[in-house]
N, C-alpha and C positions, 0 to 999 in steps of 0.2 A: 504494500500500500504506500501511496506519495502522502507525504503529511505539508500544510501548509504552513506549522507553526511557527517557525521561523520568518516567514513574511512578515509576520503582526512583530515579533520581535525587532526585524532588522528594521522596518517601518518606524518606530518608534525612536529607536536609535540616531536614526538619519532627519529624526524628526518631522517625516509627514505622515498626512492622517488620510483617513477611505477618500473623507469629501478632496484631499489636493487630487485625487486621482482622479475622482470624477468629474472635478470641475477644472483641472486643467490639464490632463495629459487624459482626459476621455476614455478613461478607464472603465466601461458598462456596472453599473452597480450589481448587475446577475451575474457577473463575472466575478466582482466580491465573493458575493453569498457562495460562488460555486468555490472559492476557492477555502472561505472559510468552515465550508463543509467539506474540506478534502474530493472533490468531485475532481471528474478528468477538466483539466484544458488544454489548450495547443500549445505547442513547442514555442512558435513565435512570441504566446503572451508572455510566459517565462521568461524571453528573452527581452520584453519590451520593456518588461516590470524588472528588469536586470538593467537594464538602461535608465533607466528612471532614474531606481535608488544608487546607480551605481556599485555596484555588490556581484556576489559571483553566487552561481547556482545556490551553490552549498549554504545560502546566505539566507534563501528565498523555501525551500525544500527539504526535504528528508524522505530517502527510502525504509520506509518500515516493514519487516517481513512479517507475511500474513502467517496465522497459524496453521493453514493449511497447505502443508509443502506436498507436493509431488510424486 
């Protein structure tokens, strides 16, 4: 499983908040929700929301291993 938790952390850090994103780098606020609910998104948001704050993957994500391996 992808965890988003670190976004709200590194966000915080950098010091911007949901509304800098949606009212200036047009960040969809379902895009939010989907990420504070750990839902999939695309590769490029990741990467915009990497631009944004400035940060690398590892800043924004976490792989969690699900309990059902293989």
């Amino acid at each position: 499983m992808i965890k988003y938790d670190r976004l709200w952390v590194t966000m915080q850090q950098k010091g911007i908040t949901q509304y800098d994103l949606y009212t200036h780098h047009n960040i969809n606020r379902s895009l939010l929700d989907r990420l504070r609910n750990n839902k999939n998104v695309e590769i490029n948001t990741i990467d915009r929301l990497c631009n944004i704050l400035q940060c690398r993957v590892e800043e924004i994500m976490e792989h969690v291993p699900d309990d059902n391996r293989f």
